[in-house]
N, C-alpha and C positions, 0 to 999 in steps of 0.2 A: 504494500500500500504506500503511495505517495503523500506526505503530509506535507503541509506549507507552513513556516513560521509565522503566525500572525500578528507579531509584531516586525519582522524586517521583510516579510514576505517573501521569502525563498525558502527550498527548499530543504528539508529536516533529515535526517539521517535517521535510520529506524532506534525507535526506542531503546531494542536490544544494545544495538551499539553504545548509543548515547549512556548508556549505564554500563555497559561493559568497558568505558573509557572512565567510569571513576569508581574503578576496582571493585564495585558492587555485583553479588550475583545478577545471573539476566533474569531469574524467574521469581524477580520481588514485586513483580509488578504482572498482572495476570492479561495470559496470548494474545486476549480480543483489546487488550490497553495499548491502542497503535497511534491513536491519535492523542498529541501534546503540545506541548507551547514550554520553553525553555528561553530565561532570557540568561543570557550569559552573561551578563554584568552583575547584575544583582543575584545569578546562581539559582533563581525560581524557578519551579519545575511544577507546571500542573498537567497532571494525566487526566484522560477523559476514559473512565470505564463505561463501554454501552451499558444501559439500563440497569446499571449499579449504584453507581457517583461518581463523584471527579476528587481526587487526590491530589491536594498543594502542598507541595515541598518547598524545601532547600538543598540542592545535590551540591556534594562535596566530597573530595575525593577518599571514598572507603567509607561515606556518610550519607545519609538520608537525614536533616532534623527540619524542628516544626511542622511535621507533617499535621495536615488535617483530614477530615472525611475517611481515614485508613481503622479498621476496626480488626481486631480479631476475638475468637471466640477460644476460653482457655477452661474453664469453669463458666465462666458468664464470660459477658462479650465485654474488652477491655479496651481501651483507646490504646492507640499505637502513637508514640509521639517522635519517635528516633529510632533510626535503622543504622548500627556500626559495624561493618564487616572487619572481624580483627583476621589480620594476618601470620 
């Protein structure tokens, strides 16, 4: 899938990539999450999950934080606020 930057308006690199360039696994973000917006100054990162929600970050490298909209269920369903991939 082709996706457009909608702030510089050219074209985006697949998601996969874009997180496999900041040492993050590719399957933190789920298959049908292709369409995003990344601004690279400010390091914001919101994904668009179809008929889910949309997930706004901060990518940083081997880091996901302030995430919002990201839930998981553990016992009860917990807010997810920080993704660190340690090495």
């Amino acid at each position: 899938m082709i996706s457009i930057n909608k702030i510089k308006g050219k074209m985006q690199k697949p998601l996969t990539e874009l997180v496999k360039e900041h040492d993050l696994p590719i399957g933190i973000f789920p298959r049908d999450a292709t369409n995003y917006e990344f601004d690279e100054e400010t390091r914001k990162l919101v994904v668009y999950i179809p008929q889910v929600c949309e997930v706004t970050c901060y990518l940083e490298k081997g880091r996901v934080s302030e995430i919002e909209g990201m839930k998981t269920k553990v016992l009860v369903w917990v807010k997810v606020t920080t993704i660190s991939h340690l090495v």
